[in-house]
VEXVEX-744687 format. One line per field, with one value per residue: residue in one letter; x, y, z of N, C-alpha, C in turn. Coordinates in pm, 1 decimal. Example, Ala and Ser with C-alpha at 12.3 -4.5 7.8 and 13.67 -1.06 7.14 Angstrom:
BEGIN
residu = a	s
npx = 1319.0	1285.0
npy = -569.0	-225.0
npz = 780.0	708.0
capx = 1230.0	1367.0
capy = -450.0	-106.0
capz = 780.0	714.0
cpx = 1320.0	1290.0
cpy = -330.0	3.0
cpz = 780.0	787.0
END
This chain:
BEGIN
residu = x	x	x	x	x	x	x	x	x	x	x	x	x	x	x	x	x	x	x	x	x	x	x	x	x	x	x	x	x	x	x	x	x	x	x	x	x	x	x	x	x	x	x	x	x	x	x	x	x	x	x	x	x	x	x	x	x	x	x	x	x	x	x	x	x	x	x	x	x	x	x	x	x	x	x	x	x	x	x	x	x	x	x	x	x	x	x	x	x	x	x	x	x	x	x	x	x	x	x	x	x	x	x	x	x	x	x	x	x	x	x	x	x	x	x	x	x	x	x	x	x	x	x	x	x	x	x	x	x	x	x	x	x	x	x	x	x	x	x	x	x	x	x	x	x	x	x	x	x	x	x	x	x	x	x	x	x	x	x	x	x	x	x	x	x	x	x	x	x	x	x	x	x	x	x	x	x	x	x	x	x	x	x	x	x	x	x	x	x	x	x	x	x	x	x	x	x	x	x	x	x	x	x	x	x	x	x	x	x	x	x	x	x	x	x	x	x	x	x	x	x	x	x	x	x	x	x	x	x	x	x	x	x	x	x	x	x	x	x	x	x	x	x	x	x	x	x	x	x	x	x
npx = 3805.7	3803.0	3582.1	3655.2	3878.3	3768.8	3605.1	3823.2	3963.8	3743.2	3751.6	3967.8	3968.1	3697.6	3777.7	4041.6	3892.2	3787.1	3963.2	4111.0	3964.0	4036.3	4084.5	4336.7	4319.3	4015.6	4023.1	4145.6	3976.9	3745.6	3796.9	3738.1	3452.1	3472.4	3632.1	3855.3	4099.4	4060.6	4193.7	4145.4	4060.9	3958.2	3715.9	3390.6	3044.1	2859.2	2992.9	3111.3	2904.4	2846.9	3060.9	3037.0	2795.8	2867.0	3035.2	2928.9	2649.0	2824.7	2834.3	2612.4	2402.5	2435.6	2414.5	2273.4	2444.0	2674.4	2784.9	2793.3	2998.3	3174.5	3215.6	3236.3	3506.7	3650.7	3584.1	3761.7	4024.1	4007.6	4130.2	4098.1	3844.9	3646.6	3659.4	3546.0	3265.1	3211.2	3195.5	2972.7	2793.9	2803.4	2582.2	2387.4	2137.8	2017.2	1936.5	1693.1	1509.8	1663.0	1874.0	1922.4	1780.5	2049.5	2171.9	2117.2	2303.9	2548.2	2570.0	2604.0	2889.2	3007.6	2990.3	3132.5	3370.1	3475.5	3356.7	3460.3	3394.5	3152.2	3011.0	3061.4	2929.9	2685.7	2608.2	2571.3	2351.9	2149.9	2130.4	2118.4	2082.4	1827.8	1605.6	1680.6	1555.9	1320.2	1157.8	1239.6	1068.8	1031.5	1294.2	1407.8	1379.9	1628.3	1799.0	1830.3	2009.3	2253.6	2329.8	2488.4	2700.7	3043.3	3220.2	3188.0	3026.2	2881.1	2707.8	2560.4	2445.7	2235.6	2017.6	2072.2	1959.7	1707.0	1595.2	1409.8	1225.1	999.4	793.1	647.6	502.3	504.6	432.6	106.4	40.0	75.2	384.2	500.2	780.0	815.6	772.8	888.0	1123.6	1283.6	1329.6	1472.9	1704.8	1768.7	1851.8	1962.9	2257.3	2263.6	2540.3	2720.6	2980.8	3068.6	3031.1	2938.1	2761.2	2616.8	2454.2	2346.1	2150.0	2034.1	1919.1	1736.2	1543.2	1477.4	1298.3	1099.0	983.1	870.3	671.9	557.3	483.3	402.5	499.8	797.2	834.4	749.4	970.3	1198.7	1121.3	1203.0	1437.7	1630.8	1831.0	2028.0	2110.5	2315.7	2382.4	2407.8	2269.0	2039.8	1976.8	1922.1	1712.7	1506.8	1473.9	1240.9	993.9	745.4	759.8	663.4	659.2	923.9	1083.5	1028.3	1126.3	1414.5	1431.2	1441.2	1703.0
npy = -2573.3	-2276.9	-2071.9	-1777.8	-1848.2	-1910.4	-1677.6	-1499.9	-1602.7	-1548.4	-1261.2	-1217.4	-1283.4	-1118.2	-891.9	-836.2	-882.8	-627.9	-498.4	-517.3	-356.2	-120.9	243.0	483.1	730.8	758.3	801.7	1025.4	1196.1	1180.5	1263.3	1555.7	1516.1	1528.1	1789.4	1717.8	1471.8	1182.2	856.4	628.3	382.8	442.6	356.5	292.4	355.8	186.2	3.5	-82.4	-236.2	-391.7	-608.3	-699.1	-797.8	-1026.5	-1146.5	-1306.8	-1439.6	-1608.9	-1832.3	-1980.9	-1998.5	-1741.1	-1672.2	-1437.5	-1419.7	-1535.1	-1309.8	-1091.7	-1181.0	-1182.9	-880.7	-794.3	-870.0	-724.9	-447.5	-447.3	-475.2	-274.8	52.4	155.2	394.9	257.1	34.6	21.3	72.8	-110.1	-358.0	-260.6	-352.6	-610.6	-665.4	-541.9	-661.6	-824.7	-672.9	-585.9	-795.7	-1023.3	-933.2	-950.8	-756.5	-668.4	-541.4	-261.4	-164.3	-284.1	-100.9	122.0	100.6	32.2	314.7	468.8	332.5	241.2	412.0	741.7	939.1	1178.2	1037.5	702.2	756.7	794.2	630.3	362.8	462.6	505.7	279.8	51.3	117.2	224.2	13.8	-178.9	-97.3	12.4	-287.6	-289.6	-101.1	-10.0	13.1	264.7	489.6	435.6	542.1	795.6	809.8	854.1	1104.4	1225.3	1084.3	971.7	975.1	1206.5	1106.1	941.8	1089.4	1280.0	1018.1	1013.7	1183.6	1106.2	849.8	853.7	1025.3	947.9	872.8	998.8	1044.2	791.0	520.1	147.7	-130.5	-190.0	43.0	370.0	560.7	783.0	970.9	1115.7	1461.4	1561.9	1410.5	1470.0	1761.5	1730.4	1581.4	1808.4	2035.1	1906.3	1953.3	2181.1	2364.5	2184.6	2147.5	2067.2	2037.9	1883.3	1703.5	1915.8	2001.8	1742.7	1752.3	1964.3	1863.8	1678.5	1836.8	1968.9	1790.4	1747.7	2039.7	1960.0	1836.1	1898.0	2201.9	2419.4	2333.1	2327.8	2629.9	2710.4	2600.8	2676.5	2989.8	2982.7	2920.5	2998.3	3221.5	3090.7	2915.4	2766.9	2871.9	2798.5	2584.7	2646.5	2790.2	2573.4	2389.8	2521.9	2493.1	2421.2	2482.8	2714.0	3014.3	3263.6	3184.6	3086.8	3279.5	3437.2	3314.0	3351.2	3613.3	3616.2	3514.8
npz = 578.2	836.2	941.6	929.7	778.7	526.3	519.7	487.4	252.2	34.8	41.4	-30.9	-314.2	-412.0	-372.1	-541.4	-773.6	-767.8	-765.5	-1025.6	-1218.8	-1181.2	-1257.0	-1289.7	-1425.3	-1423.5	-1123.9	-1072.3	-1197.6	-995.0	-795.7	-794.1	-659.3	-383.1	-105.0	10.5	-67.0	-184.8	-130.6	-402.5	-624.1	-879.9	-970.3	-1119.1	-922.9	-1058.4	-1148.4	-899.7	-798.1	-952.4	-956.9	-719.8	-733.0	-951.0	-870.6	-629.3	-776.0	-874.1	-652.0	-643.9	-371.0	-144.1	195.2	440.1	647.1	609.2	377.7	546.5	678.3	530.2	405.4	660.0	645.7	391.2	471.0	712.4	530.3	391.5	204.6	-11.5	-182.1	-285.1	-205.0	40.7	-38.2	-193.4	1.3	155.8	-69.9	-143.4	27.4	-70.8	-138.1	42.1	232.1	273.4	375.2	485.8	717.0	1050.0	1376.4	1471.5	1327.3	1310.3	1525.9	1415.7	1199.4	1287.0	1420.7	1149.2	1058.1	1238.1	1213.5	984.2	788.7	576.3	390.0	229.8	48.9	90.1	325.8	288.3	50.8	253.4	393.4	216.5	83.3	249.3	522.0	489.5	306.3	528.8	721.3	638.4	718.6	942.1	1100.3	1404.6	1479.3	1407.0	1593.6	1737.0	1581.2	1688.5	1858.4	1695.7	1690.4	1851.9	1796.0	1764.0	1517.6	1250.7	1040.2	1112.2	1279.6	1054.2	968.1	1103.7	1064.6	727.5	744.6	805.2	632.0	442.5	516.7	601.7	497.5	433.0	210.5	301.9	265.7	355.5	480.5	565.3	624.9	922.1	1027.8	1324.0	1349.5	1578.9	1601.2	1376.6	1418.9	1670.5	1626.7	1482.2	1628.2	1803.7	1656.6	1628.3	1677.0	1565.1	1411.8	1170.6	864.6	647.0	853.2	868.7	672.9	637.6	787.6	681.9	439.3	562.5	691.3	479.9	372.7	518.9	557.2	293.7	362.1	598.4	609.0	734.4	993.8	956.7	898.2	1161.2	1333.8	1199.1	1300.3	1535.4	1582.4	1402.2	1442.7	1516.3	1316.5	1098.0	804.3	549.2	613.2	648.1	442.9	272.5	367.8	352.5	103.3	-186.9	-81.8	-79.2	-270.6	-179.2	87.3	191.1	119.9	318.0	557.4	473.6	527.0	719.6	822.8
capx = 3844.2	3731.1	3466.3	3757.1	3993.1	3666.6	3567.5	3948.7	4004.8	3612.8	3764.5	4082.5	3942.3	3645.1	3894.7	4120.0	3809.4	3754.0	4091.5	4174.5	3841.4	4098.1	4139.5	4395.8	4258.5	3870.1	4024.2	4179.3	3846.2	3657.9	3846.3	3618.0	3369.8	3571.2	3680.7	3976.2	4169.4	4049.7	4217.0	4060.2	4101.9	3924.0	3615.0	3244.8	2977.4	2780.8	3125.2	3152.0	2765.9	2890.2	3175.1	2980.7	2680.9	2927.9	3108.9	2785.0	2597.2	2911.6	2848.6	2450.4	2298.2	2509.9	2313.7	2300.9	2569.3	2789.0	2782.2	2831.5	3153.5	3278.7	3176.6	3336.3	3652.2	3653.9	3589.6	3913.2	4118.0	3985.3	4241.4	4044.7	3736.3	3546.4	3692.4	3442.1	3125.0	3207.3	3195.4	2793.7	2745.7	2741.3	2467.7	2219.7	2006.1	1966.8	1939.2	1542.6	1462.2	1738.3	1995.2	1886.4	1797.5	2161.8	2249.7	2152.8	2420.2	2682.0	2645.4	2681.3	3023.5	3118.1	3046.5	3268.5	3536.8	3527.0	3341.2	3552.8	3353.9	2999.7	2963.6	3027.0	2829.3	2529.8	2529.6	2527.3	2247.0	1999.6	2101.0	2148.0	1975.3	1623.8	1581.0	1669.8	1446.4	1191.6	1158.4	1248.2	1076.0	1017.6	1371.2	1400.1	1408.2	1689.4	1906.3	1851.0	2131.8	2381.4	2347.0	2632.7	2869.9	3234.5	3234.3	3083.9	2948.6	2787.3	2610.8	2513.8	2413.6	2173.9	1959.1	2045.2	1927.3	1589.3	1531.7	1320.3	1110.4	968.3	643.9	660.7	436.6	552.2	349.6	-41.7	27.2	215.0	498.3	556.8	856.3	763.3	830.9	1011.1	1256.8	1366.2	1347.6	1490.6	1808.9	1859.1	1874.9	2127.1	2302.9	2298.0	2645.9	2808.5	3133.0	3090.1	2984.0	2826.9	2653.1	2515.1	2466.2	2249.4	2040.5	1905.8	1863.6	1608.9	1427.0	1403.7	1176.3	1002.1	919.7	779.1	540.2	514.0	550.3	422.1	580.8	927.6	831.5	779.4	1073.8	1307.4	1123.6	1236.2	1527.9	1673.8	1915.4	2134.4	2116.3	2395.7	2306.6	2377.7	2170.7	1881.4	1888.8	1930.6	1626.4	1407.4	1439.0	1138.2	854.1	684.4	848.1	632.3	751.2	1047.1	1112.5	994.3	1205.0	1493.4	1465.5	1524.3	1884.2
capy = -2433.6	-2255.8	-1949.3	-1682.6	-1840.9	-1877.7	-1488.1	-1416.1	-1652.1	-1483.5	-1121.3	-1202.8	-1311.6	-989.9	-756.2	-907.9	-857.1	-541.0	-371.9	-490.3	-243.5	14.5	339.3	551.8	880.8	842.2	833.4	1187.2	1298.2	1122.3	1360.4	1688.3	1537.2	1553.4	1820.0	1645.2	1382.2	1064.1	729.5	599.9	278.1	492.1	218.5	353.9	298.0	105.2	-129.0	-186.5	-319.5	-541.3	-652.5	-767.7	-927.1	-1092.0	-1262.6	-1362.6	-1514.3	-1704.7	-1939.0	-1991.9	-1919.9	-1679.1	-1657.9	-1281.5	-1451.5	-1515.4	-1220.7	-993.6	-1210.6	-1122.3	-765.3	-709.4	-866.9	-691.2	-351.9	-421.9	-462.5	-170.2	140.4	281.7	448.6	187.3	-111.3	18.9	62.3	-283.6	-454.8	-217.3	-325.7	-783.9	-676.2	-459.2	-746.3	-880.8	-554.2	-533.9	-870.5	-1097.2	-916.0	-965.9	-664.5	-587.7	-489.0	-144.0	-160.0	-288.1	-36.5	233.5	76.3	132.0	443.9	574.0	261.6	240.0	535.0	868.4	1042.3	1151.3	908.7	623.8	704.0	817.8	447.1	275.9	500.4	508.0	134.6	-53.3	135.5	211.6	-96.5	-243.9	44.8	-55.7	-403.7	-289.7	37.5	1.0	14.0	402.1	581.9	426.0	631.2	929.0	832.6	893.6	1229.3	1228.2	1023.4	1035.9	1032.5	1345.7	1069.2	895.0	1215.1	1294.3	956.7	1029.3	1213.2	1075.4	720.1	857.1	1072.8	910.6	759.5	1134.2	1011.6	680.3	399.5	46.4	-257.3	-138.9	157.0	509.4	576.9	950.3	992.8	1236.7	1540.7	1585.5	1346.5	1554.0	1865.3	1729.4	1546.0	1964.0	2121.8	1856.1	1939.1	2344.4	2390.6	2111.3	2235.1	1946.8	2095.7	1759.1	1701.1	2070.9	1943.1	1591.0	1814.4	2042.7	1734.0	1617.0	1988.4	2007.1	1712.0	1791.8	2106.0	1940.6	1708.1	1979.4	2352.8	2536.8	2263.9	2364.5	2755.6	2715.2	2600.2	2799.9	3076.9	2971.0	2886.1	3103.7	3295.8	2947.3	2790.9	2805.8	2967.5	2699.6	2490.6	2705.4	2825.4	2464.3	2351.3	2580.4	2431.9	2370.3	2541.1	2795.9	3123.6	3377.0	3110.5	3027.5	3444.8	3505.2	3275.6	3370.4	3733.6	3599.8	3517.5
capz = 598.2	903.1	883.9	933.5	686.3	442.0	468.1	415.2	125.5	-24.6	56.3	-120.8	-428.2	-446.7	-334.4	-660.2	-917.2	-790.2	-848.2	-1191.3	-1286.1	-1151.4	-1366.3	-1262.0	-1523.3	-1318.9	-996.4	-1084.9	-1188.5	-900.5	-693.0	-803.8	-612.8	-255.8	-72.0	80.5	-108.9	-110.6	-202.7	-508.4	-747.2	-1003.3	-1019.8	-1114.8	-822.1	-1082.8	-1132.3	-738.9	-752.2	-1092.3	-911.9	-593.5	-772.8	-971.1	-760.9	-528.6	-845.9	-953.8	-589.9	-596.7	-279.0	-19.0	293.6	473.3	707.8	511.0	326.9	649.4	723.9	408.5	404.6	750.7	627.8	310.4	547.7	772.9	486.7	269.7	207.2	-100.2	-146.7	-361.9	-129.4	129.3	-154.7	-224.0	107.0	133.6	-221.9	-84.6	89.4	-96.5	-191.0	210.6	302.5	366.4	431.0	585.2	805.5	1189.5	1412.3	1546.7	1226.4	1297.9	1602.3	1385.3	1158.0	1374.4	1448.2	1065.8	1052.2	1302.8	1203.8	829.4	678.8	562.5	328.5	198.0	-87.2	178.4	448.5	197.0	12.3	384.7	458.8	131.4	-15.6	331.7	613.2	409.6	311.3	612.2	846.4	595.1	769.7	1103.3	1160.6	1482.9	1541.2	1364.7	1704.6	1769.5	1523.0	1742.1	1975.1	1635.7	1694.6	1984.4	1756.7	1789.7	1377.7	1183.2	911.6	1239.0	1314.8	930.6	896.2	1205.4	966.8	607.0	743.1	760.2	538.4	316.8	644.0	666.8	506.7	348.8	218.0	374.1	215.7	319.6	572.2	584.1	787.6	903.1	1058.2	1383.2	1304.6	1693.5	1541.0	1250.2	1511.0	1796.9	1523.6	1407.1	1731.9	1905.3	1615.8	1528.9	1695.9	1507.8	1309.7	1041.5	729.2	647.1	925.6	854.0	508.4	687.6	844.7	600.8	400.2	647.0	730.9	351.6	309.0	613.9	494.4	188.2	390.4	703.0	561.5	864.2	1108.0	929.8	930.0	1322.2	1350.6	1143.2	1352.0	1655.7	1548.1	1272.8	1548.6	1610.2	1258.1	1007.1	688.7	444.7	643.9	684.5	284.9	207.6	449.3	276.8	-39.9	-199.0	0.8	-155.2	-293.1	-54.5	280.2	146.7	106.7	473.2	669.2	394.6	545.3	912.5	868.4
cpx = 3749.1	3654.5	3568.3	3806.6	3913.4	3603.3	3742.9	3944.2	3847.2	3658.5	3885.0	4037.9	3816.8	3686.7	4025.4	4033.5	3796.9	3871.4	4197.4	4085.9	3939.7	4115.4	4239.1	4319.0	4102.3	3901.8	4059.4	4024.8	3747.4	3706.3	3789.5	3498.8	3398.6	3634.0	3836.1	3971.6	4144.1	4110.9	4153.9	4139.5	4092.8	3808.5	3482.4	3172.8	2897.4	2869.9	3121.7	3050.5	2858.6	2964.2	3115.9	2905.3	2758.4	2935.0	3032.3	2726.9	2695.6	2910.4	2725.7	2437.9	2416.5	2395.1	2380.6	2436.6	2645.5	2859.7	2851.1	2952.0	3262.2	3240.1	3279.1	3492.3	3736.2	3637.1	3743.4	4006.6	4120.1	4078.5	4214.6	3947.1	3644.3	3570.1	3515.5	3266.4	3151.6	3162.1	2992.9	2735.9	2706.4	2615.6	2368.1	2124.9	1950.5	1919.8	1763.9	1480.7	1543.0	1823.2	1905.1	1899.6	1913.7	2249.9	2260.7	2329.8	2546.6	2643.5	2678.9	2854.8	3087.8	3087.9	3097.3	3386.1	3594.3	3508.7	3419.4	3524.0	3161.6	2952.6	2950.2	2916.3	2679.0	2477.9	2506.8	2417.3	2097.4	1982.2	2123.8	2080.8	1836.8	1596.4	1587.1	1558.6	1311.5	1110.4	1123.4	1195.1	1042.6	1178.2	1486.0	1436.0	1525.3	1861.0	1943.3	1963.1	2229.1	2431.1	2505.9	2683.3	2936.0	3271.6	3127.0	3014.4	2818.9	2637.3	2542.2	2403.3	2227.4	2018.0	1913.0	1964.3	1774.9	1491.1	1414.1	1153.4	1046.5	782.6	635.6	548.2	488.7	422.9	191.6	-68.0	135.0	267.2	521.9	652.6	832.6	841.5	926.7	1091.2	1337.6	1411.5	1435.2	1633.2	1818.7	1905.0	1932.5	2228.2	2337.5	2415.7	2763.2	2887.8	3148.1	3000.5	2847.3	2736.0	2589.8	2445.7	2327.7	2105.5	1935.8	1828.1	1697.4	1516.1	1371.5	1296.7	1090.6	917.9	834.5	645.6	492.8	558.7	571.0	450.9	727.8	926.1	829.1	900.1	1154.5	1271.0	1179.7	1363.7	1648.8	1827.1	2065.6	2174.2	2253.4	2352.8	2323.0	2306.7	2064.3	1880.1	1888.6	1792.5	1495.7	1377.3	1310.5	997.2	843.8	704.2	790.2	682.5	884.2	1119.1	1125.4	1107.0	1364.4	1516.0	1498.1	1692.3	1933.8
cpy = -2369.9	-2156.5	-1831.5	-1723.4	-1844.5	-1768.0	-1458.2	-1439.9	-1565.8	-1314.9	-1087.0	-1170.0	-1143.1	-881.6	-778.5	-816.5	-728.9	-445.1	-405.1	-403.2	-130.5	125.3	433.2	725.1	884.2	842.1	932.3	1271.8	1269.3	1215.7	1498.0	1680.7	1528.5	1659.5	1816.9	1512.3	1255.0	955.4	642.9	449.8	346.6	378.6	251.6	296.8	165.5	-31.5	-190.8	-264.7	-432.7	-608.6	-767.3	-843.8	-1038.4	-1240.9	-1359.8	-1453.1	-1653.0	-1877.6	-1980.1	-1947.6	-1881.3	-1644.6	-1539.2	-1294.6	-1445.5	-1395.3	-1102.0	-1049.1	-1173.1	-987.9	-727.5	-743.9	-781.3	-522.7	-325.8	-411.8	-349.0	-37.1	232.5	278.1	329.0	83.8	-98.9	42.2	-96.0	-360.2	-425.7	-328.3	-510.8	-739.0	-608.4	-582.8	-820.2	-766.2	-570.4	-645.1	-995.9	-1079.5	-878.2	-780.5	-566.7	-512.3	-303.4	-66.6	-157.7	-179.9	117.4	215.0	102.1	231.8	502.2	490.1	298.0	381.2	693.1	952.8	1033.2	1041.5	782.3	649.0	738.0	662.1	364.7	331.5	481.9	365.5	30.2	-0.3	154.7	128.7	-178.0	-198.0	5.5	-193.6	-430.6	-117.6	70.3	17.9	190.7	484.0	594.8	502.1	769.2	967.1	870.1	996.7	1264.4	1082.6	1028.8	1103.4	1116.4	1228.3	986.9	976.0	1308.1	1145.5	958.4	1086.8	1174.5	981.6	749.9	932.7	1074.1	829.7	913.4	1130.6	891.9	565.0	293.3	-33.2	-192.8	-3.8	257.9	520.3	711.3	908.0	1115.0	1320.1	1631.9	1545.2	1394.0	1659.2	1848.8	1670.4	1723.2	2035.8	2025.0	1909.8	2095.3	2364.1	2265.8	2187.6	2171.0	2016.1	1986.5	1690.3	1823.7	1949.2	1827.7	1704.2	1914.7	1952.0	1726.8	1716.0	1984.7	1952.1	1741.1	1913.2	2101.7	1865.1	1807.0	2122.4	2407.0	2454.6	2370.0	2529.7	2787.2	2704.1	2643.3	2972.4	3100.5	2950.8	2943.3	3147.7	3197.0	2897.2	2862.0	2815.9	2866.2	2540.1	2507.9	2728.5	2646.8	2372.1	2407.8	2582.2	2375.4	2398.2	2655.9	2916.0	3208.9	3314.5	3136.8	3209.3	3493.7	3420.0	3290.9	3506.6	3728.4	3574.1	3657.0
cpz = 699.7	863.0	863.9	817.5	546.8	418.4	442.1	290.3	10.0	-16.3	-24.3	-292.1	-468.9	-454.0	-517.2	-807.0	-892.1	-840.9	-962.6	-1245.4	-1268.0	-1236.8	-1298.5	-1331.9	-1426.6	-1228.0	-978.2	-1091.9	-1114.6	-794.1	-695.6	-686.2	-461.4	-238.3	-35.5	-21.5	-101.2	-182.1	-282.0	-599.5	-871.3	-1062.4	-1000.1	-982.3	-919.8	-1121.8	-1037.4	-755.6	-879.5	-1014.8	-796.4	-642.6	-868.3	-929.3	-655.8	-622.0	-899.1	-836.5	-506.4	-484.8	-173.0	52.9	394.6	554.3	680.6	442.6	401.9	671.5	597.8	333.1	479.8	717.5	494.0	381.8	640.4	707.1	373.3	314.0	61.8	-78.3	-196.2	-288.3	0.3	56.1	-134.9	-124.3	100.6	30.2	-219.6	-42.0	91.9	-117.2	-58.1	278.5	381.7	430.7	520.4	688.3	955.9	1260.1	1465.5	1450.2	1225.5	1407.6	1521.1	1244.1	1138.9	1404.1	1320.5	1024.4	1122.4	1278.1	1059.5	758.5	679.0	466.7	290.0	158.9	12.0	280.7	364.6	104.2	96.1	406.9	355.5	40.1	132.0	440.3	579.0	416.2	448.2	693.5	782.2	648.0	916.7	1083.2	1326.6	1562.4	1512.6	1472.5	1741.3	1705.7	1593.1	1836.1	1841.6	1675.6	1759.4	1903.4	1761.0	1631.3	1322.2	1109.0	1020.3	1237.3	1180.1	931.0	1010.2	1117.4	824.1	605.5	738.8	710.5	444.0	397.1	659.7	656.4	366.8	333.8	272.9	416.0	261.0	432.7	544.2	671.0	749.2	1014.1	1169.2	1360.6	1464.0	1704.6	1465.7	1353.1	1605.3	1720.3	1508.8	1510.9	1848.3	1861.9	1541.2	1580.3	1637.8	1425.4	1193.0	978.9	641.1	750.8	897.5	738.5	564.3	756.7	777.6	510.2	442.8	640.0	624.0	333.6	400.8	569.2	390.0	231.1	500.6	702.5	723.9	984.2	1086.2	962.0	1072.2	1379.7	1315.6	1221.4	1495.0	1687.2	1436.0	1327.2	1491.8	1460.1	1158.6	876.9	587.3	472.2	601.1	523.9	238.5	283.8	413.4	148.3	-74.0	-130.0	-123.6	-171.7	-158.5	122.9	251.1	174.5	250.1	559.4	579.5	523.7	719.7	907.0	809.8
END
């Protein structure tokens, strides 16, 4: 069996286990947490991971290769929401130490091919880019081109992906995240119309603010005019009532 007809026949069969878990009744109430409508099996996030490690443990050792060929084929043929968790969900456990540097490339490509809502592009970004960025941080900068994505989750994920890189340990040294990265990610991005990209961006300011108050207060002063308001109160989360009060009274 060639490699193609071996990630189909592996995408058939995971794609199989995952939608007998189907519920019809939680995919109704999985819909609260969406704006817009999304196509659902009705299958917990902590099911998709069961589902994936499953099926991986049941054929001893899958190597990251592998895994990605039957991810991306399990991605082209996905049409609900949990199909695309699932495909992520092969490859949390390669995530930080086996998948080759182009991985951040390709998965810029699914988030403007595959991903269509928060929940997706937020588990590609905090269970598959961390880990990976953790490995490769030298390759971190390179998220800054998301910004100018074609897809809003692109240009969210521009931010979510390194969120957590703002001031991080990583094995015997700290990683800060410059703070003209977070800055220079909010102000490509104050005339964006995506609610969630707003949303990615206060994200980021917020923690910044927690590791760089009067960085963030500089900037919300300079900036206040331009920003959208459920950015900016959501960016000031967590600073300290008397700051937090003062750059409150600028918008």
């Amino acid at each position: 069996m060639g490699v193609g007809a071996a990630a189909s026949a592996a995408a058939d069969e995971v794609l199989a286990l995952l939608a007998v878990r189907g519920d019809a009744d939680f995919a109704l109430r999985m819909q609260r947490f969406f704006p817009r409508r999304i196509r659902a099996l009705g299958v917990s996030n902590a099911t998709v991971v069961a589902v994936a490690n499953g099926y991986l443990q049941g054929r001893g050792s899958v190597s990251a290769g592998r895994r990605l060929e039957i991810a991306e084929e399990v991605l082209e043929r996905a049409s609900h929401h949990e199909e695309v968790l699932l495909a992520f969900a092969l490859l949390h456990k390669v995530a930080g130490s086996q998948l080759d540097d182009d991985f951040l490339d390709r998965a810029e490509i699914w988030l403007n091919r595959y991903v269509s809502n928060w929940a997706q592009c937020d588990d590609l970004c905090l269970k598959l880019l961390y880990p990976f960025l953790r490995g490769h941080l030298e390759l971190i900068p390179q998220t800054r081109g998301w910004v100018e994505g074609e897809s809003g989750w692109t240009r969210r994920a521009a931010n979510v992906a390194v969120v957590k890189f703002v001031r991080r340990r990583v094995g015997r040294v700290t990683f800060e995240l410059p703070v003209a990265h977070a800055f220079g990610n909010a102000t490509s991005l104050l005339y964006d119309d995506d609610v969630y990209v707003q949303k990615g961006c206060g994200w980021l300011l917020k923690v910044v603010g927690q590791v760089h108050p009067v960085d963030l207060a500089d900037y919300r002063h300079r900036w206040h005019a331009q920003m959208r308001r459920e950015t900016f109160r959501y960016a000031v989360e967590g600073l300290d009532r008397e700051t937090r009060a003062a750059l409150l009274a600028l918008g």
